[in-house]
C-alpha positions, -999 to 999 in steps of 0.1 A, spaced: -28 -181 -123 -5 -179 -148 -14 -194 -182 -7 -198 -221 -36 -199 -243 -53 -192 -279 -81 -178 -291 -83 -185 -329 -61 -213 -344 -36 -197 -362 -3 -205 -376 26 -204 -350 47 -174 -364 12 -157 -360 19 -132 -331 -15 -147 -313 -9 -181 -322 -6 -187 -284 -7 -158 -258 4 -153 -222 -28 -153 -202 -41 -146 -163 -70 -172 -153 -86 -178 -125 -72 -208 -101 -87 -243 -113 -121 -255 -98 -112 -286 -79 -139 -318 -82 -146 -341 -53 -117 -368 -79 -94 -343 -87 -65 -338 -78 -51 -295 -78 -17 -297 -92 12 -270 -93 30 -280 -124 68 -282 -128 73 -296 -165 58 -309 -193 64 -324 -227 48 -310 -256 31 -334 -281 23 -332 -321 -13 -335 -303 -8 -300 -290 -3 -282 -321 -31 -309 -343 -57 -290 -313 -42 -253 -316 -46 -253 -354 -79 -271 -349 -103 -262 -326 -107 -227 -336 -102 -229 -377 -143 -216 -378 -151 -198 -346 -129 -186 -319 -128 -200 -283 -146 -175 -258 -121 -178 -234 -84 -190 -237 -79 -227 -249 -53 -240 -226 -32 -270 -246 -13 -295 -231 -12 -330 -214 22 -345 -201 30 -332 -169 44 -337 -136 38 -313 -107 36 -315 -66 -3 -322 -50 -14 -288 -35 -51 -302 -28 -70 -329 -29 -109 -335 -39 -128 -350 -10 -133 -384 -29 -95 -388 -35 -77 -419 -20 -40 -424 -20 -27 -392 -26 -15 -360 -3 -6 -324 -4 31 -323 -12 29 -358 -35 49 -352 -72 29 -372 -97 27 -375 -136 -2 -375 -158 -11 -373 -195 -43 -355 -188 -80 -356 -204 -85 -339 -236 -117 -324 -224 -103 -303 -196 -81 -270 -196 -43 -284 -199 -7 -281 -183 5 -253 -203 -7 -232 -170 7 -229 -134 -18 -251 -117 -41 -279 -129 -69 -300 -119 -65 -334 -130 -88 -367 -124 -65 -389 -95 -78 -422 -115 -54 -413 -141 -23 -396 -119 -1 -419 -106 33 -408 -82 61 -397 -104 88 -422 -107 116 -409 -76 153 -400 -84 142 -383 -119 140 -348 -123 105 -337 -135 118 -326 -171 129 -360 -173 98 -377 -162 74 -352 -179 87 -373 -209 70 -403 -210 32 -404 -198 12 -395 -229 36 -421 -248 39 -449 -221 -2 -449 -219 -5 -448 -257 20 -476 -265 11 -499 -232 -26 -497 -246 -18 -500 -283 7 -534 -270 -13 -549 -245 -54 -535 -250 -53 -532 -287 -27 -554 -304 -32 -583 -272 5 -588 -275 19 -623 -260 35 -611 -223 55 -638 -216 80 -657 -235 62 -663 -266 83 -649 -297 67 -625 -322 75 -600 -344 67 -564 -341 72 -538 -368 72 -500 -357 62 -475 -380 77 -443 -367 104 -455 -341 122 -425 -336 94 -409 -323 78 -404 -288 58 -432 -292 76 -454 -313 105 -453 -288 84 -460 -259 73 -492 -277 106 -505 -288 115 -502 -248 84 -519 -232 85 -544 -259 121 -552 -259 119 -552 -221 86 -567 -212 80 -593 -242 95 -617 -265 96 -593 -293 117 -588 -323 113 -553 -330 116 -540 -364 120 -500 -364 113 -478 -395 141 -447 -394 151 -430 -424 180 -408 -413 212 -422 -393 205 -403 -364 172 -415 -362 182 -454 -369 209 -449 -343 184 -438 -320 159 -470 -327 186 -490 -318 199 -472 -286 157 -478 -275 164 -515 -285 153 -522 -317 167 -552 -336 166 -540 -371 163 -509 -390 140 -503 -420 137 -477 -445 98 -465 -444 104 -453 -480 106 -490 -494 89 -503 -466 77 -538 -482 112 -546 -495 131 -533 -469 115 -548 -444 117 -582 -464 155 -580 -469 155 -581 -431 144 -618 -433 111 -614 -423 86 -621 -452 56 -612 -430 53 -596 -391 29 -607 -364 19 -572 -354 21 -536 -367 20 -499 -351 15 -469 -372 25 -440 -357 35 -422 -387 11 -419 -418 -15 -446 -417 -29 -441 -455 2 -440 -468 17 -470 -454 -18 -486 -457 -11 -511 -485 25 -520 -475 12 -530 -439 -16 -549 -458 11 -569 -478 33 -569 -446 7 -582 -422 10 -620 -416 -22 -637 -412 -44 -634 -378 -19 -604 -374 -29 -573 -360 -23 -537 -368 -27 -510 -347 -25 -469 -353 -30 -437 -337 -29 -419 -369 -65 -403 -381 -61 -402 -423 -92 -382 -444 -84 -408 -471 -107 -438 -476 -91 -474 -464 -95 -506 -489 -97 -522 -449 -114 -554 -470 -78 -558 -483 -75 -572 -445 -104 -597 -447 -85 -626 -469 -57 -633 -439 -85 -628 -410 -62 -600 -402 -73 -568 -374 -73 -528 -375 -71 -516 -341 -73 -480 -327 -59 -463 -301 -64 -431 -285 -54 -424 -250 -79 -396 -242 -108 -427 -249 -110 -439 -214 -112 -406 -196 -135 -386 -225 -158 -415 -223 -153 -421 -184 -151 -454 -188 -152 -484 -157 -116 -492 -163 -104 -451 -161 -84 -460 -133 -63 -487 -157 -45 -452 -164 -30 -447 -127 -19 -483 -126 -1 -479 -158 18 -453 -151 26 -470 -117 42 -493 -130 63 -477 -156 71 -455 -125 88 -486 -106 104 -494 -144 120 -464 -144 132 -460 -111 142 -497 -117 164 -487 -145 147 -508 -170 130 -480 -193 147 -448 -200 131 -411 -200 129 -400 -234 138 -362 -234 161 -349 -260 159 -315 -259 144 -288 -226 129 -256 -230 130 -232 -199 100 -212 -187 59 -212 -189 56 -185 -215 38 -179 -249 78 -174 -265 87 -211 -248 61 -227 -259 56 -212 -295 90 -219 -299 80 -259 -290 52 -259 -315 76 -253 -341 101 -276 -331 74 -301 -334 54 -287 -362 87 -299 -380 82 -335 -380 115 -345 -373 113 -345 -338 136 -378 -322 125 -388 -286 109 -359 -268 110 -320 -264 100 -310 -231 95 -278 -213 109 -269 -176 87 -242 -158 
């Protein structure tokens, strides 16, 4: 099959930074689903693994990146329920498996659900890595109120994949006031098209967020820069509150600056359940069935602000520096 790849991690203008590549066809497991892939989103993720993973020692065969994806069922493992040849679903993959940026891919069915219907696949391919990561973050992590219970939620980095998925499912599925940080005016005005009630400057983020009203929020996600917003969100944090990243940082945390208002540091990392092949694994598929009937309800939007065309090394170098960047608003996806 038809494949891009790397070798050594190298910068992207690096002419083998990624590679067109011929592999062989995906083994397919007794859970796994084969899939023929027909888009996918590309993630900062992508290009944190392709600079990476092979900074010492090359990989002996190509490193195949990606995660988001939707694609049509051509096979299914012999332990596989609820899924048939011909089926279009969406995933965000497992980190410890060869990825989408391929033709074909084999991909546990506990965490594949059907692709919501009436969207094209460069639309859907949008939101799984993001819908899992903020649906854990709000409802595993954080333990957000689901019902009519008001709160207040600040999101640190709202313009993002992530951050925007949040502002939706919380605006739409809780009680939340949601308080986004944006620091350009396309970026605030695309907070509040995703729903969010106010607009804060991440640059002043104490003060900012104070002159909004609120002196101290309920609950905090970090998808931005976790030690540099550390002591603000400790200042910010009302007490019992909870804040929640996805953002590793090298830098040590004062987390005892926490222990005075009883307050929480969660993590959350999507890849957890299916690296560690945990009991609830299958949590994943349900997820993303349900944002599947939210979107074909009309209730959450696909994200996708910009589509690439073709599976090739050019397409997808091209991604990586779109989102090496860091400017990135909603989500860059690529059509094969």
């Amino acid at each position: 099959m038809k494949a891009v790849g790397f070798f050594h991690s190298l910068p992207i203008e690096h002419p083998e930074s990624l590679l067109d590549v011929d592999l062989p066809d995906p083994d397919v497991g007794e859970a796994d689903l084969l899939v023929e892939i027909e888009a996918v989103s590309v993630n900062p993720a992508d290009a944190k693994r392709r600079i990476r993973t092979a900074a010492e020692t090359p990989h002996e065969t190509a490193f195949v990146l990606g995660y988001d994806a939707v694609g049509i069922v051509r096979s299914c493992g012999s332990a596989v329920t609820g899924f048939k040849p011909g089926d279009r679903v969406w995933y965000a993959g497992d980190a410890s498996r060869p990825g989408s940026y391929a033709e074909l891919q084999s991909v546990d069915h506990r965490i594949v659900s059907l692709a919501p219907k009436g969207v094209q696949p460069e639309a859907a391919a949008s939101l799984p890595l993001v819908t899992l990561t903020a649906w854990e973050m709000l409802f595993s992590r954080l333990q957000v109120p689901a019902d009519e219970e008001p709160f207040s939620l600040l999101i640190i980095g709202g313009a993002g994949g992530v951050g925007s998925i949040t502002t939706q499912i919380a605006r739409k599925l809780t009680a939340a006031r949601v308080i986004a940080t944006a620091s350009r005016t396309e970026s605030a005005d695309w907070c509040r098209q995703m729903g969010a009630h106010e607009i804060v400057d991440h640059g002043d983020l104490v003060k900012s967020t104070r002159d909004t009203g609120h002196e101290t929020v309920d609950y905090i996600t970090q998808y931005a820069d976790t030690s540099q917003h550390w002591d603000a969100m400790c200042e910010l944090i009302a007490p019992q509150g909870r804040i929640g990243t996805i953002v590793e940082t090298p830098d040590r945390l004062d987390v005892s600056a926490l222990q005075g208002k009883s307050a929480a540091l969660m993590w959350e990392l999507m890849f957890t359940r299916s690296l560690f092949g945990t009991p609830d694994m299958d949590r994943q598929g349900q997820i993303l069935s349900r944002m599947a009937r939210l979107v074909e309800d009309g209730v959450i939007s696909t994200l996708e602000t910009r589509v690439l065309n073709g599976l090739s090394a050019a397409t997808l170098k091209e991604a990586h520096r779109i989102i090496e960047k860091g400017a990135t608003i909603g989500k860059l996806v690529v059509k094969y």
